[in-house]
C-alpha positions in Angstrom: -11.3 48.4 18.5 -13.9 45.4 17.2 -12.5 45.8 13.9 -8.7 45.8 15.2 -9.4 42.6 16.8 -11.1 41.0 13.9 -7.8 41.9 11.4 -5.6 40.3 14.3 -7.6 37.2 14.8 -7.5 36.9 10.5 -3.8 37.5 10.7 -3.0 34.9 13.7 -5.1 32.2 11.1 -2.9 33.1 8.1 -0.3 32.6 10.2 -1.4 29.3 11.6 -2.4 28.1 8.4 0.8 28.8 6.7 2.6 26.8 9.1 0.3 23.9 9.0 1.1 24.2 5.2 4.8 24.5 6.0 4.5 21.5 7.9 2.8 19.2 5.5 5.5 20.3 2.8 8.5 19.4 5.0 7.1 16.0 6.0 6.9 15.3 2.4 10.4 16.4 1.6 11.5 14.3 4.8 9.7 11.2 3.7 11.1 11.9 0.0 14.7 12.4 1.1 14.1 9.2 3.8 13.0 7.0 0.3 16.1 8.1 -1.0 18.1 7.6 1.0 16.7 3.5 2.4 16.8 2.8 -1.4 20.2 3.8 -1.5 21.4 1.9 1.7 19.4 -1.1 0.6 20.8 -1.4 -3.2 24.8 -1.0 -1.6 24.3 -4.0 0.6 24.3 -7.7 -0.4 26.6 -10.1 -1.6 28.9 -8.0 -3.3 28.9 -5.0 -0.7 29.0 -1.2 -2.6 29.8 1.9 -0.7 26.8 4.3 -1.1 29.2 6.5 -3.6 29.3 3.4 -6.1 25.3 2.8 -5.5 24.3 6.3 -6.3 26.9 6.6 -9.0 25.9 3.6 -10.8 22.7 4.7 -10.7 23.2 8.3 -12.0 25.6 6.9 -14.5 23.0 5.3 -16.6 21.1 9.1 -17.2 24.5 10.7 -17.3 27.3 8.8 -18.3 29.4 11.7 -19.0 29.4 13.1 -15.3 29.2 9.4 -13.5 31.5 6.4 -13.8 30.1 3.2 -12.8 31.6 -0.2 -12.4 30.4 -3.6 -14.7 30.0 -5.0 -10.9 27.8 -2.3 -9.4 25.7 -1.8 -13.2 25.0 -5.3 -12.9 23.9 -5.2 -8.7 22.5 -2.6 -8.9 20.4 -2.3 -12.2 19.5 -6.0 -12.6 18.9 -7.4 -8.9 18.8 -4.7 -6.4 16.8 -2.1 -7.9 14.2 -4.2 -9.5 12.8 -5.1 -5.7 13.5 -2.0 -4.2 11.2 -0.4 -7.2 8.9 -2.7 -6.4 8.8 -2.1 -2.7 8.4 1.6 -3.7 5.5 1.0 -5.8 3.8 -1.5 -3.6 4.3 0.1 -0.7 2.6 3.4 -2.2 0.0 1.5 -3.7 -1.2 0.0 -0.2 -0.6 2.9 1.6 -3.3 4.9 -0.7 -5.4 1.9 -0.8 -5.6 1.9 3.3 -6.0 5.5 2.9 -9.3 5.2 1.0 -10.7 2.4 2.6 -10.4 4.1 5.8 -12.2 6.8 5.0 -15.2 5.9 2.7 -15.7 3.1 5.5 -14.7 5.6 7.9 -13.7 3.0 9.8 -10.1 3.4 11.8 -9.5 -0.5 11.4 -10.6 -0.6 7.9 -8.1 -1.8 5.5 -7.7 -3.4 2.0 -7.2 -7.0 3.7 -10.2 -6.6 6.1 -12.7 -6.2 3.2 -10.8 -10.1 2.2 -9.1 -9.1 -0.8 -6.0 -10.8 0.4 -8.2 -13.8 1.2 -9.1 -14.0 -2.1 -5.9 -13.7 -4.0 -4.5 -15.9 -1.3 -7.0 -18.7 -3.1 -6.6 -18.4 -6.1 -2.6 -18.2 -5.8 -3.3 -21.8 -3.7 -5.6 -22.8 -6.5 -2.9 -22.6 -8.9 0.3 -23.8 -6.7 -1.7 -26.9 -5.6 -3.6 -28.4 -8.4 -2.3 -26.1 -11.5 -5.9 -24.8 -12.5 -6.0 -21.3 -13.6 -7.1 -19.3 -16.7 -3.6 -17.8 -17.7 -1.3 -20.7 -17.9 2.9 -20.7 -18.1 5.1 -18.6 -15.9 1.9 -16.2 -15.1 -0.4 -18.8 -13.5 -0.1 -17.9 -10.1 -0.1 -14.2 -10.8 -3.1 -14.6 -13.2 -5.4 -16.8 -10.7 -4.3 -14.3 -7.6 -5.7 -11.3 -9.6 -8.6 -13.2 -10.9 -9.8 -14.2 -7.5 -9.0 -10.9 -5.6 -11.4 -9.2 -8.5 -14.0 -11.7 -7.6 -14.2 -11.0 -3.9 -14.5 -7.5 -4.8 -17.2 -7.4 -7.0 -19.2 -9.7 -5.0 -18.6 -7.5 -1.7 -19.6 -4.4 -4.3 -22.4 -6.3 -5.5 -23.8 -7.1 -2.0 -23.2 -3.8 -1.0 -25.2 -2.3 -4.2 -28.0 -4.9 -4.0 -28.7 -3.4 0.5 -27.2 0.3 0.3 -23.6 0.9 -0.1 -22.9 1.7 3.0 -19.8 1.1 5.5 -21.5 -1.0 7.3 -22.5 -3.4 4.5 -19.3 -3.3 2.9 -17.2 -4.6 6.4 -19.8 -7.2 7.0 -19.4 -8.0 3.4 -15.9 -8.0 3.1 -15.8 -10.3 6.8 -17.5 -12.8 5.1 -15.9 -12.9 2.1 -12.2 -13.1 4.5 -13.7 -16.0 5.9 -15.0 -17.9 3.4 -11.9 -17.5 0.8 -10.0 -18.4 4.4 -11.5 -21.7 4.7 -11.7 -22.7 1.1 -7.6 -22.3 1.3 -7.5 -24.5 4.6 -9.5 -27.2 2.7 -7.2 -27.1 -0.4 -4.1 -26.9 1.7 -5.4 -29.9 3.8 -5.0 -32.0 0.6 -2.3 -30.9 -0.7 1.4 -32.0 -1.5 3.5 -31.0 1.3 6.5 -28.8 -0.7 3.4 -27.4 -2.3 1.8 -26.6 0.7 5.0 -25.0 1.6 5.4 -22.9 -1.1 1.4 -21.9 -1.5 2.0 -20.5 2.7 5.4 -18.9 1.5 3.5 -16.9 -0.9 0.6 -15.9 1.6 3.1 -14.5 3.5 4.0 -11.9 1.0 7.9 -11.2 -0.3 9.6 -9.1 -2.9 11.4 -12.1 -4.0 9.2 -12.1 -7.4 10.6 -8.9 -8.5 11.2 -7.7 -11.8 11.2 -4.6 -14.1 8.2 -6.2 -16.2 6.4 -6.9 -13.1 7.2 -3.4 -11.8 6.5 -1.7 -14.8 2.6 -3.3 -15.0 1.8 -2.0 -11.6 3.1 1.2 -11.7 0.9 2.2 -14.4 -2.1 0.5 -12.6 -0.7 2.8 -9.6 -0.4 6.0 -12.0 -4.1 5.4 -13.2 -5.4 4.3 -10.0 -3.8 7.1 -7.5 -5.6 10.2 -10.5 -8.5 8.9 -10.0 -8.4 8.8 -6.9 -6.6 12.3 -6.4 -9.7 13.4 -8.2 -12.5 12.4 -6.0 -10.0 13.4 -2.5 -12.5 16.4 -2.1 -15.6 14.1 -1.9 -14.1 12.5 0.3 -13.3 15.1 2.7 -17.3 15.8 2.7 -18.1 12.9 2.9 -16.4 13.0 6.5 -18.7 15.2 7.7 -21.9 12.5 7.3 -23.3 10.8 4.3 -26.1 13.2 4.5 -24.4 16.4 4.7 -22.7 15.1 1.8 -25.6 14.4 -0.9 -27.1 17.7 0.7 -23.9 19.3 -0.6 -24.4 17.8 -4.3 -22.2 14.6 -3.6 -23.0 10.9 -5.0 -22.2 9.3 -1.9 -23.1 6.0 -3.3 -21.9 6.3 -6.5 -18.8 8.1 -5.2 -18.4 4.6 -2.4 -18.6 2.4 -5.2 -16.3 3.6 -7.5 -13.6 4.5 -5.1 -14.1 0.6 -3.8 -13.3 -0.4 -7.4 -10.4 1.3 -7.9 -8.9 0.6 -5.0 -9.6 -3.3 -4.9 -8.5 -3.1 -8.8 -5.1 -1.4 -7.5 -4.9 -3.4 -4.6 -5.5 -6.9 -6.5 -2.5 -5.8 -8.8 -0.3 -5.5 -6.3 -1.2 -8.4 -4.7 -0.7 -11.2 -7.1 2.8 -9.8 -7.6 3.9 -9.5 -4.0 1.6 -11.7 -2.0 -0.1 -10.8 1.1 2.2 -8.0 2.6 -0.3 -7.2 5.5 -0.4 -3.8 8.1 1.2 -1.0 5.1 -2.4 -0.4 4.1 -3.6 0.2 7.9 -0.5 1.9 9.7 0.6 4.3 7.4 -2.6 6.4 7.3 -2.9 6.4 11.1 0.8 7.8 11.2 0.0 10.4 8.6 -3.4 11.7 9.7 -1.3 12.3 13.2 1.6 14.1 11.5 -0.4 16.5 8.9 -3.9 15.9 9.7 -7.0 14.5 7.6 -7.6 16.7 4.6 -7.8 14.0 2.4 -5.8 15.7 -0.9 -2.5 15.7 1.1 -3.0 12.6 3.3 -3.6 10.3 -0.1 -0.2 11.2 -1.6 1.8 11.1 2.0 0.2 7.9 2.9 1.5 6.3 -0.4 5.3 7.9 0.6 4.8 6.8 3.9 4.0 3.6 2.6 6.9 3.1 0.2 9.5 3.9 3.4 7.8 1.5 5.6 7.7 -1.5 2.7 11.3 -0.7 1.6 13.1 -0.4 5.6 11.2 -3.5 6.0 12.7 -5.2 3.4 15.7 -3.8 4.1 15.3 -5.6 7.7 14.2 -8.6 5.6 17.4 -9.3 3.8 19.9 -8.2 6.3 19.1 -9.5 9.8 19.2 -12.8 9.2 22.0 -12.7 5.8 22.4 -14.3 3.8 18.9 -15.8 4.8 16.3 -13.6 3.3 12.9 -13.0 5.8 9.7 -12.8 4.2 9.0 -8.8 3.8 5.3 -9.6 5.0 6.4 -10.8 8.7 8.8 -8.2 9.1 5.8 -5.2 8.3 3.4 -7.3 10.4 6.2 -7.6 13.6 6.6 -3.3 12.7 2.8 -2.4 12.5 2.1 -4.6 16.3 4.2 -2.1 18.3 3.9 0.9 16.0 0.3 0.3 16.9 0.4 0.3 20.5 2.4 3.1 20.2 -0.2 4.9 18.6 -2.8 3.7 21.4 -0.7 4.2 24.8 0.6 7.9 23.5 -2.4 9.1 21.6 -3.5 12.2 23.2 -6.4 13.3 20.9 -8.7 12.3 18.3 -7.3 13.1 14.5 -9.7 11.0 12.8 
């Protein structure tokens, strides 16, 4: 009778099991199909409206001309000004998604995100550096971008080598990355405070983050930072689960947990910084979606990673999509619209929450 019980109770967990499984799989093919779908939406609107048949058409045209027709109108839209930013919101948006992903948990930290260790702060300085006196290492049309990626590098590595020199732990690293927020913060008041007004203006337009900058080039460098970045990362998901269950459970169980802290800080302020200095600061990706993902498929980290970063990309790309179209033909900065999405999303999340999933 024992045993009869026993084979039930292992029956009713393969059973649960496969649905969780079952679950996690169709909330990736719903935020797949979603990203489809926005993209679409978002490339047929504009100046020169396209039904979705001509966006998806001129799209599909270009892989198989024999099967598609396409427009010179729509080929031109689509391929040389619509798609570039929507790519780029995809990319991005994945990117910072992952990012938040990580940070939350080696910091494991709820709050935690790339901009709260001051990596924005950073690249925000160096982009003013370059807008309002024209310093920079990497002169000509890549000045801004250089100087943003050069400074977010450096507030990394100092918060990495602060947190090496006392013990890589979270604590360090927030306290770390606070200060570093703070002091980048006020070294961009002090420039701004002397600066020309239009380039006051524009250094603050950039803060604010935009996909205005968009271009296949530009997407092309950081989605091979983002393939690079996300397999490394993919690779050290397990450590991180254990690393869940306490820093010393984890070395007891053969895991660097220092080591492992370090380099996952690296890669994400390295992926992070790249995205960055293209976009500007595009704040509340990196710390929503996540939150919104551990609650829909839980917290094993080798599933939560990847659906973070598509989580991400939809959240980036509808926001743009609000960006360009509430206001048309005036065009939003993409960073206010996320920030004005993540407030209530958030409170959402607080009133409503009905148990712990971190």
């Amino acid at each position: 009778m024992e045993t009869k019980q026993h084979t039930l109770t292992k029956k009713e967990v393969k059973i649960q099991y496969k649905k969780f499984i079952g679950r996690k799989v169709f909330f990736t093919l719903f935020l797949l199909a979603s990203i489809i779908l926005v993209a679409g939406i978002s490339a047929s609107l504009g100046s020169a409206n396209l039904s979705l048949w001509e966006t998806y058409s001129a799209v599909l045209h270009r892989f198989f001309p024999a099967y598609f027709e396409s427009s010179s109108l729509a080929d031109v839209c689509i391929w040389n000004l619509r798609l570039p930013r929507i790519f780029m919101g995809i990319v991005a948006g994945f990117g910072l998604g992952v990012a938040g992903c990580v940070t939350q948990a080696i910091l494991k930290n709820p709050l935690a995100s790339p901009y709260t260790l001051g990596i924005s702060s950073g690249a925000g300085f160096g982009a003013s550096l370059a807008i309002l006196t024209g310093s920079g290492i990497i002169g000509g049309d890549y000045l801004v971008i250089g100087n943003a990626f050069l400074f977010a590098l450096l507030c990394s590595f100092i918060i990495l080598g602060l947190s090496n020199r006392k013990g890589a732990t979270p604590e360090t690293m927030i306290l770390a990355g606070i200060a570093m927020m703070y002091l980048f913060s006020a070294m961009t008041t002090i420039l701004q405070y002397f600066g020309e007004a239009e380039a006051v203006k524009e250094a603050i337009f950039w803060a604010v983050g935009d996909l205005d900058r968009s271009s296949w080039p530009k997407v092309t460098i950081i989605a091979a930072t983002l393939a690079c970045c996300f397999l490394l990362l993919m690779l050290k998901s397990l450590d991180l689960n254990i690393m869940a269950a306490g820093d010393e459970t984890a070395a007891s169980l053969g895991v660097n947990v220092k080591g492992t802290r370090i380099l996952l800080m690296a890669v994400t302020t390295l992926l992070v910084a790249c995205i960055v200095c293209f976009t500007g600061t595009i704040g509340f990706i990196g710390l929503v979606a996540p939150h919104l993902t551990r609650i829909a498929i839980g917290g094993d980290n080798r599933f939560v990673l990847p659906v973070s970063g598509l989580f991400g990309a939809l959240l980036l790309i509808s926001a743009d999509l609000v960006a360009r179209r509430v206001l048309a033909p005036i065009i939003l900065p993409v960073g206010a619209i996320t920030a004005f999405m993540g407030a209530p999303l958030f409170l959402y999340m607080i009133m409503k929450r009905k148990r712990e999933y971190w």
